[in-house]
C-alpha positions in Angstrom: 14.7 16.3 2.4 15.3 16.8 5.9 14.2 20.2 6.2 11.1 21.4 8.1 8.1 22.0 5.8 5.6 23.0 8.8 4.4 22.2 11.7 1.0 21.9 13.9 -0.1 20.9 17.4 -2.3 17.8 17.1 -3.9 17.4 20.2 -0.7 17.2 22.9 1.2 15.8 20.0 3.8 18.4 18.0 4.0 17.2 14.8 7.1 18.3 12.4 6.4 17.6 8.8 9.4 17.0 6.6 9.4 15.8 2.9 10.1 12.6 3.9 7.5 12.0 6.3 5.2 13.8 3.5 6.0 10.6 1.6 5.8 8.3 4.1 2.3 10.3 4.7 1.3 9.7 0.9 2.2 5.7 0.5 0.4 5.1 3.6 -2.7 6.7 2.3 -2.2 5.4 -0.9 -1.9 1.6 0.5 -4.7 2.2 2.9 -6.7 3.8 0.1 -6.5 0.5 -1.8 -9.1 -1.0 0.5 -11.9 1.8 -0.4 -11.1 0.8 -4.5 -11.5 -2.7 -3.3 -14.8 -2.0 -0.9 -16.4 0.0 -4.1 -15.4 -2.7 -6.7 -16.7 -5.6 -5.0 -20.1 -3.1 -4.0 -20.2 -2.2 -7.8 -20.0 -6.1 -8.8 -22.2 -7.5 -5.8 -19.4 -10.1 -4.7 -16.1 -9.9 -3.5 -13.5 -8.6 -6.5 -9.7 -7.2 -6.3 -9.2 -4.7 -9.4 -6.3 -4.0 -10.9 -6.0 -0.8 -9.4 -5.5 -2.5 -6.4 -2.3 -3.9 -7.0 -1.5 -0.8 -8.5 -2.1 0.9 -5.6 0.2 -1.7 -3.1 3.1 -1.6 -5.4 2.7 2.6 -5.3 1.9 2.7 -1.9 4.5 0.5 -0.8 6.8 1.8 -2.9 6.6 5.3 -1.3 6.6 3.9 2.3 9.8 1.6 1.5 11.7 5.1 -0.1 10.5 6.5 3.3 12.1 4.0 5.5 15.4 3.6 3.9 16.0 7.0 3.2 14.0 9.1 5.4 13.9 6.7 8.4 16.2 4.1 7.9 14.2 1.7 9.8 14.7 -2.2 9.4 11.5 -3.3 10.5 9.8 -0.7 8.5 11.7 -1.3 5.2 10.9 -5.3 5.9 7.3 -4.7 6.8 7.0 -2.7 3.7 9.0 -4.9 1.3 7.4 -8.4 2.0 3.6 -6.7 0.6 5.3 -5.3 -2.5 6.6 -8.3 -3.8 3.3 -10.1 -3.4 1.8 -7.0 -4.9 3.8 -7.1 -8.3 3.8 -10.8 -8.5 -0.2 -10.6 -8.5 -0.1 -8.0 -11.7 2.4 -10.1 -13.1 -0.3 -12.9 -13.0 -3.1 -10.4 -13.8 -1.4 -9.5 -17.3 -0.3 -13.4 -18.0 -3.4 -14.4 -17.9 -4.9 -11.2 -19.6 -2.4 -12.3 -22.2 -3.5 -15.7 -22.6 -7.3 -14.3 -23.3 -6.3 -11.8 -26.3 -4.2 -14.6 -27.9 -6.2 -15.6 -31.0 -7.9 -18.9 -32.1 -5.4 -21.1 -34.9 -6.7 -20.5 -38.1 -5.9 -23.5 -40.7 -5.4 -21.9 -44.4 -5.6 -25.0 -45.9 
């Protein structure tokens, strides 16, 4: 995963693209991309709304930036930075399907 995929002159920067930094490249999008889903739902709804696919999109994101600092990187501060959003991320959906749950549950019926 450390081998050279390509590489391009951005500016006076040489960049070196490896499939690690391709992931790293793709969670970062992905997380940032969250905030365009969020921008378009709350536009859609006319106040402010956090969709699912949101949270779908931090766990994923982060997810893919976390595998991209321990493995790729093995940076502390990254993997820390990275980790303390993801658990807040699946701890939301774990609240978003409870109480989706508690809405499809069905009334007591007395058969008596």
């Amino acid at each position: 995963m450390d081998d050279t995929l390509f590489t391009f002159d951005l500016f006076r920067w040489h960049v070196v693209v490896t499939p690690w930094k391709f992931l790293g490249w793709l969670g970062v999008a992905m997380f940032g991309g969250r905030w365009v889903v969020q921008a378009a739902a709350s536009h859609l709804a006319k106040r402010p709304v956090l969709p699912s696919a949101f949270w779908y999109m931090s766990v994923l994101g982060s997810g893919l930036t976390l595998s991209y600092f321990i493995w790729g990187k093995n940076d502390s501060v990254g993997i820390m930075s990275t980790a303390f959003p993801m658990f807040f991320a699946c701890y939301n959906l774990y609240l978003h399907y409870a109480h989706k749950k508690e809405r499809v549950i069905p009334p007591k019926v007395d058969l008596n």
